[in-house]
VEXDREN-2710 file (C-alpha; in Angstrom, 1 decimal):
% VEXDREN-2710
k/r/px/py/pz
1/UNK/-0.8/-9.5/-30.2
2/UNK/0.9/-12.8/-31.5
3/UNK/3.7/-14.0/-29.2
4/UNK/6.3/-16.3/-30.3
5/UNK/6.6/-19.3/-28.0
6/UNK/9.8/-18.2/-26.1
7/UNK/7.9/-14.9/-25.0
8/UNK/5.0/-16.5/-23.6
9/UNK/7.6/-18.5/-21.6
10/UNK/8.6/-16.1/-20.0
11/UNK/5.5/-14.3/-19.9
12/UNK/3.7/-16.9/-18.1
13/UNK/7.1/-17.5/-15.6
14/UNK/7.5/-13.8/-15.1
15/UNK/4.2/-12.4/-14.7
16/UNK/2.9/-14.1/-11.1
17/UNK/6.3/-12.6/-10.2
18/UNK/5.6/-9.3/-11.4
19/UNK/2.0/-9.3/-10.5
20/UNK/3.2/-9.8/-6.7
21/UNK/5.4/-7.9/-6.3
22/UNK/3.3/-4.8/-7.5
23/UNK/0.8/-6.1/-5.2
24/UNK/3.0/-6.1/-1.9
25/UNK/4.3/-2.2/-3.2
26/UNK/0.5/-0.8/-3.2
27/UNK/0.5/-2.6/0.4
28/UNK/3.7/-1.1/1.6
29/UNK/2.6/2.1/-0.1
30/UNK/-0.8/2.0/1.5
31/UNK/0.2/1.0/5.1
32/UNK/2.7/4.1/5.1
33/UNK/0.0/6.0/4.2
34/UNK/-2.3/4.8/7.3
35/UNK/0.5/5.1/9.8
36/UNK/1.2/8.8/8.9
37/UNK/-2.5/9.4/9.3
38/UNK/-2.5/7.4/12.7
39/UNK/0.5/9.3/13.5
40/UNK/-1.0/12.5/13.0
41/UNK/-4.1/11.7/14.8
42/UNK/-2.4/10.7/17.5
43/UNK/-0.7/14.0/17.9
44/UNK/-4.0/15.5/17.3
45/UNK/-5.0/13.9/20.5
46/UNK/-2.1/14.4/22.5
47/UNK/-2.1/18.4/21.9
48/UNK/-5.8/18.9/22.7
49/UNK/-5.6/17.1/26.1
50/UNK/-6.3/13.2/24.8
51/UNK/-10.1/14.1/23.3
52/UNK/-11.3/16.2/20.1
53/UNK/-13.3/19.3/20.8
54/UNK/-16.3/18.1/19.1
55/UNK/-16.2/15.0/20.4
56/UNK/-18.7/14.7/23.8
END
């Protein structure tokens, strides 16, 4: 793919930009994820008396 000089400019300005800010998304995405699941463990817990039945 040729690029002229002005789009790898702003390629090469935009890209760490872009690049970060998909990175910090998955994050996000990913700690929302992990709280719910805590979350729901948590109730887990809480409704079968604070232990799992197959735990010992």
């Amino acid at each position: 793919m040729n690029l002229s000089v002005d789009q790898r400019d702003t390629l090469s300005r935009w890209l760490p930009t872009v690049l970060v800010v998909a990175a910090v998304w998955l994050l996000a995405r990913g700690l929302k994820r992990s709280f719910w699941a805590v979350f729901g463990i948590g109730w887990v817990m809480h409704w079968s008396g604070g232990r799992l039945p197959f735990w010992f």
